[in-house]
DOLO-273280 format. One record per residue (C-alpha): residue number from 1; residue in three letters; x, y, z. Coordinates in nm, 3 decimals, padded with zeros to 5 digits. Each point is the difference from the previous one (the first is absolute). Layout:
DOLO-273280
<pt NUM ALA <X Y Z>>
...
This chain:
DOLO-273280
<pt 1 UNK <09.953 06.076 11.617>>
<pt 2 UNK <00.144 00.343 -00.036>>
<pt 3 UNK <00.288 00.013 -00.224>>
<pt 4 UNK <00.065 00.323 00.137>>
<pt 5 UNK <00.045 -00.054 00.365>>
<pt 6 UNK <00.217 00.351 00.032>>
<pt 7 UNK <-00.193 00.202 -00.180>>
<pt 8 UNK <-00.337 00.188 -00.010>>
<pt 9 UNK <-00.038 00.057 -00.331>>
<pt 10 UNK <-00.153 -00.245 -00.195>>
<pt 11 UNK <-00.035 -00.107 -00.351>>
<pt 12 UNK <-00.237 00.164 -00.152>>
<pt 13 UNK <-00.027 00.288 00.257>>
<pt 14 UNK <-00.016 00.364 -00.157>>
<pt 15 UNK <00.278 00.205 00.216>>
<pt 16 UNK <-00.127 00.294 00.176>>
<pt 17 UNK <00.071 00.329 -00.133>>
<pt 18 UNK <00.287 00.089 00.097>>
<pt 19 UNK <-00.066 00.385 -00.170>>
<pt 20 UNK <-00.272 00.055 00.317>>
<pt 21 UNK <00.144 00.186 00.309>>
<pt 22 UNK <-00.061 -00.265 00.272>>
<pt 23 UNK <00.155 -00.282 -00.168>>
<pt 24 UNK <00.308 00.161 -00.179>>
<pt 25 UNK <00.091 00.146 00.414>>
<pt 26 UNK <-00.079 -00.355 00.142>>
<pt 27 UNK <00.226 -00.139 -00.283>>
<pt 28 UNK <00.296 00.203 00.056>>
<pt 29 UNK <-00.012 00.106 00.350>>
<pt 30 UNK <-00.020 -00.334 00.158>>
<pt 31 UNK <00.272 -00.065 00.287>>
<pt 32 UNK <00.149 -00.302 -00.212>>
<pt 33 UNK <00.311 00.017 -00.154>>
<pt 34 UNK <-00.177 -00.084 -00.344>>
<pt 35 UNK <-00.199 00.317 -00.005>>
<pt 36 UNK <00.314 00.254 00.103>>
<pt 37 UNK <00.229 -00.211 -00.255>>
<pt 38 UNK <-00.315 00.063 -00.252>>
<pt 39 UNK <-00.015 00.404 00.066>>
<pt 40 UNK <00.376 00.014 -00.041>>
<pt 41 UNK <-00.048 -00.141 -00.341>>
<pt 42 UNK <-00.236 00.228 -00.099>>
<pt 43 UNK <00.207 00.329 00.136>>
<pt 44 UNK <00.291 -00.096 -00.143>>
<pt 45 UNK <-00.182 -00.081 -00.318>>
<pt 46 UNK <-00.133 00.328 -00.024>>
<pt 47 UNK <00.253 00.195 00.169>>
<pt 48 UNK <00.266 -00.145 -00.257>>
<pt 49 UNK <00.246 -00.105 00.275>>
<pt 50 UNK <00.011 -00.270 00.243>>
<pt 51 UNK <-00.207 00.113 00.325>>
<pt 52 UNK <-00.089 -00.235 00.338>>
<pt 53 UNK <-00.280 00.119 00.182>>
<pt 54 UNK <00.097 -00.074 00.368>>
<pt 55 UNK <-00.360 00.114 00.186>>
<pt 56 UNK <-00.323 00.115 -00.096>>
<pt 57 UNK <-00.081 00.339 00.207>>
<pt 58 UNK <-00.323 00.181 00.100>>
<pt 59 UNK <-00.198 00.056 -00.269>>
<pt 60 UNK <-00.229 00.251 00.156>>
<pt 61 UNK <00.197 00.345 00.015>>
<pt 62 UNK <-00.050 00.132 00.370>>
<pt 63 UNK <-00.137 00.375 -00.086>>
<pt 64 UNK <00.048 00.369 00.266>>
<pt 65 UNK <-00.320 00.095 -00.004>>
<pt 66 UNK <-00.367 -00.066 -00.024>>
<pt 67 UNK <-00.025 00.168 -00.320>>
<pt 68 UNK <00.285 -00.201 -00.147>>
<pt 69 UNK <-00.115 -00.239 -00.349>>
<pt 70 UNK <00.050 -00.356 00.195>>
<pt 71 UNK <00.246 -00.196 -00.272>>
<pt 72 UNK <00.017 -00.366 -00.027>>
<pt 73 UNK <00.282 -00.176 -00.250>>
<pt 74 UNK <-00.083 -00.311 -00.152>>
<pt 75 UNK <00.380 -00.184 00.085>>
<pt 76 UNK <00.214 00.275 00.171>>
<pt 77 UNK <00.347 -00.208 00.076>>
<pt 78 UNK <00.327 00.096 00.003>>
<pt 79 UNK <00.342 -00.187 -00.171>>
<pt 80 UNK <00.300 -00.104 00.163>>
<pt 81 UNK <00.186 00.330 -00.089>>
<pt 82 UNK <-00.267 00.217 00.157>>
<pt 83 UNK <-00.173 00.077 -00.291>>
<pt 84 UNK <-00.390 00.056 00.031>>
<pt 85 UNK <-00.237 -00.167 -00.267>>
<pt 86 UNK <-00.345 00.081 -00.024>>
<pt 87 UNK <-00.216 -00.298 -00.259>>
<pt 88 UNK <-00.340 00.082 -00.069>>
<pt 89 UNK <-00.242 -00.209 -00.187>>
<pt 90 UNK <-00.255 00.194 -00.211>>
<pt 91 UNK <-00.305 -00.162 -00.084>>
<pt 92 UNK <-00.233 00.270 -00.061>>
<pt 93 UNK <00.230 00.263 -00.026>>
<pt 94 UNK <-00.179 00.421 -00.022>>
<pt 95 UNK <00.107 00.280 -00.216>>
<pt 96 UNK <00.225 00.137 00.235>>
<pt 97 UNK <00.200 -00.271 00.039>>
<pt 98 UNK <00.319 00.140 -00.107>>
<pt 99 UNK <-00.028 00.247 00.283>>
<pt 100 UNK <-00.103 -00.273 00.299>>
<pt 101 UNK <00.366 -00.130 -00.121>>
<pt 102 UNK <00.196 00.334 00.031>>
<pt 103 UNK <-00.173 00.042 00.368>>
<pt 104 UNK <00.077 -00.376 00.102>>
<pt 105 UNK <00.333 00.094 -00.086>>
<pt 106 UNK <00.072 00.297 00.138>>
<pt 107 UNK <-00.143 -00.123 00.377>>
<pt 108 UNK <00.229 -00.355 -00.040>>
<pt 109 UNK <00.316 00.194 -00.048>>
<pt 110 UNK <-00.072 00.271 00.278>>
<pt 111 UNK <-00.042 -00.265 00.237>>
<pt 112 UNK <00.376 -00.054 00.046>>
<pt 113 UNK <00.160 00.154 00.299>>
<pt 114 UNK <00.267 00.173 -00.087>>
<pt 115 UNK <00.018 00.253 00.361>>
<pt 116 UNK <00.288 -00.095 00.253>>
<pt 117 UNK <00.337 00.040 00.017>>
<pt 118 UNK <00.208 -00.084 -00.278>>
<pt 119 UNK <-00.303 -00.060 -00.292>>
<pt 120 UNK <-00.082 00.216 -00.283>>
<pt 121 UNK <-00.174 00.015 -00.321>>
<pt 122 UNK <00.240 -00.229 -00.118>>
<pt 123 UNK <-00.108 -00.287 00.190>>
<pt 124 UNK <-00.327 -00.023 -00.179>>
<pt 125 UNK <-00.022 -00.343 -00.147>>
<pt 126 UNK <-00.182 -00.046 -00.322>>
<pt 127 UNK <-00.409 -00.022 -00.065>>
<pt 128 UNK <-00.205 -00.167 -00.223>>
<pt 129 UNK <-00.343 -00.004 -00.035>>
<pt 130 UNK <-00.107 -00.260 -00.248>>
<pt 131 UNK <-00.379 -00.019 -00.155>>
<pt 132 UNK <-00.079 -00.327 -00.191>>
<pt 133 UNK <-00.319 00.126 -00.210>>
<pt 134 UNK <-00.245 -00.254 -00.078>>
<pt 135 UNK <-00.291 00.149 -00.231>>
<pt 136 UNK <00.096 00.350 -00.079>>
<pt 137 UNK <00.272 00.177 -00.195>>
<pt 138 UNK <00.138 00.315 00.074>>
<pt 139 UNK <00.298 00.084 -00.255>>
<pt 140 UNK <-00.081 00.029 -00.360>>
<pt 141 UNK <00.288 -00.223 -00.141>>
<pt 142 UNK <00.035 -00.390 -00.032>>
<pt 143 UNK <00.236 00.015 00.289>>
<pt 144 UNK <-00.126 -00.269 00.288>>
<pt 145 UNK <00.287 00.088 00.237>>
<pt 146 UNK <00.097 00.359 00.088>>
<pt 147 UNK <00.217 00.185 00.282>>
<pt 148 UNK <-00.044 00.353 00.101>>
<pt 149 UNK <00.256 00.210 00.168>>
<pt 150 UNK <00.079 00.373 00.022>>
<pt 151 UNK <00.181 00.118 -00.331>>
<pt 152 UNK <-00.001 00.336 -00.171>>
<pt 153 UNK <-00.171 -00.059 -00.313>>
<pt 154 UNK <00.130 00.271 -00.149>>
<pt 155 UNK <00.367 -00.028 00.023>>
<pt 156 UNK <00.006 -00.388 00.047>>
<pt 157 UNK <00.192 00.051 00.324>>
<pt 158 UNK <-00.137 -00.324 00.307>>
<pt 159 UNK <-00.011 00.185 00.356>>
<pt 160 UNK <00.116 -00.370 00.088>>
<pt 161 UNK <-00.207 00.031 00.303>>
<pt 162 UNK <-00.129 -00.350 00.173>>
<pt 163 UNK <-00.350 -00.018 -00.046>>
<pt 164 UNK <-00.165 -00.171 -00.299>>
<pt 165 UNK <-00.346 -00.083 -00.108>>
<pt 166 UNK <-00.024 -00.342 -00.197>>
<pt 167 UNK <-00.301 -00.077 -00.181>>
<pt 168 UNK <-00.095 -00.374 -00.170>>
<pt 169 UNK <-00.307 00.056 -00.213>>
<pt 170 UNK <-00.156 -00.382 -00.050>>
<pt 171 UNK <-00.198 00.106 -00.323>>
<pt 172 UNK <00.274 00.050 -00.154>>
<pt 173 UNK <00.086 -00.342 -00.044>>
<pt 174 UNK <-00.141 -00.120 -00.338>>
<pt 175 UNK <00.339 -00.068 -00.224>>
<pt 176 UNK <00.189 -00.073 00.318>>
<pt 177 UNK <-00.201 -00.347 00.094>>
<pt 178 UNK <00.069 -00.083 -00.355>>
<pt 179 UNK <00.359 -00.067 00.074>>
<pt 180 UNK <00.147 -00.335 00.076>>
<pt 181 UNK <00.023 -00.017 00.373>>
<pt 182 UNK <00.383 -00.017 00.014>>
<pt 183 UNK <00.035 00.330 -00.212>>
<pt 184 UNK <-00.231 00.184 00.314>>
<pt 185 UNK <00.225 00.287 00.259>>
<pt 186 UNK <-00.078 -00.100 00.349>>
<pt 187 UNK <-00.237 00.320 -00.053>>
<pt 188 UNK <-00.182 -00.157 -00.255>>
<pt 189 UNK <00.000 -00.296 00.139>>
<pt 190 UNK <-00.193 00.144 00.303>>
<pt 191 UNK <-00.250 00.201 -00.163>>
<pt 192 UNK <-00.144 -00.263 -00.207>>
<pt 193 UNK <-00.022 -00.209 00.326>>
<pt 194 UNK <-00.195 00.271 00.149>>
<pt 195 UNK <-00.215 00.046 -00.325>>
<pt 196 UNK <-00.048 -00.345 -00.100>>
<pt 197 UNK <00.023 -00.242 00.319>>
<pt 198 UNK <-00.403 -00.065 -00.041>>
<pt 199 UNK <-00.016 -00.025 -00.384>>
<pt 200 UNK <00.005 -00.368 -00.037>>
């Protein structure tokens, strides 16, 4: 007799990656309320603010021409203020990483109509792209958890504009999963789910 009878996991299974593509879209795209409550949790957790996704969107971008670069987001979805997240799960992520980001970005946040009577520039809700980065690190500090905006180095003055670029590098991780469970930030909390969930 299954001592399970609502569940399909098993003892003794070994969960699926969660890190590959397929599964980490199935797992938080799914029209239940379990997976949209889930992807809220893990904006908000990242953004730093409470966030409700209300509806996942088209994730291919519809392009002008036949010479166009088709673009596909991993979870494109937007929050109950308007905002528009981007989440993208990097498994085997290339050099030029970094720069697929800025791009993502910069198509999510011109996708908002702002033409008609009435709107301007400052109806543009804010944009996130986020990149969860499984194998590969691309900032030379012990930092797991970054966000990227535009800012004048130089001076230290923010253009407080409303697009930023949030990046959760997994192998980064190794004095984090150390920590007693109840000392882990909801951010920490999720990326040693997404690095550990198949490490018995």
């Amino acid at each position: 007799m299954n001592k399970y009878p609502n569940s399909q996991i098993q003892p003794g299974d070994i969960p699926l990656d969660i890190r590959s593509d397929p599964i980490f879209k199935a797992v938080f795209t799914k029209e239940v309320p379990a997976a949209k409550g889930a992807l809220s949790n893990l904006v908000s957790a990242l953004i730093g603010r409470k966030v409700a996704v209300i509806s996942i969107l088209a994730n291919e971008q519809p392009i002008d021409g036949l010479g166009d670069r088709k673009l596909r987001y991993d979870i494109k979805c937007k929050a109950e203020d308007g905002e528009l997240i981007n989440v993208e799960m990097g498994l085997n992520t290339r050099a030029y990483e970094p720069l697929r980001m800025e791009f993502h970005t910069g198509r999510l946040y011109t996708t908002q109509e702002i033409s008609g009577k009435g709107k301007t520039y400052k109806h543009l809700k804010e944009t996130y792209h986020i990149s969860i980065l499984a194998k590969r690190s691309f900032f030379n500090d012990g930092v797991f958890l970054h966000t990227f905006k535009y800012y004048d180095p130089e001076h230290k003055i923010s253009l407080n504009g409303r697009t930023r670029i949030i990046t959760l590098e997994l192998c980064k991780l190794e004095g984090i999963v150390e920590k007693p469970a109840d000392e882990l930030s909801p951010a920490e909390r999720w990326a040693v789910f997404f690095e550990y969930l198949t490490d018995a």
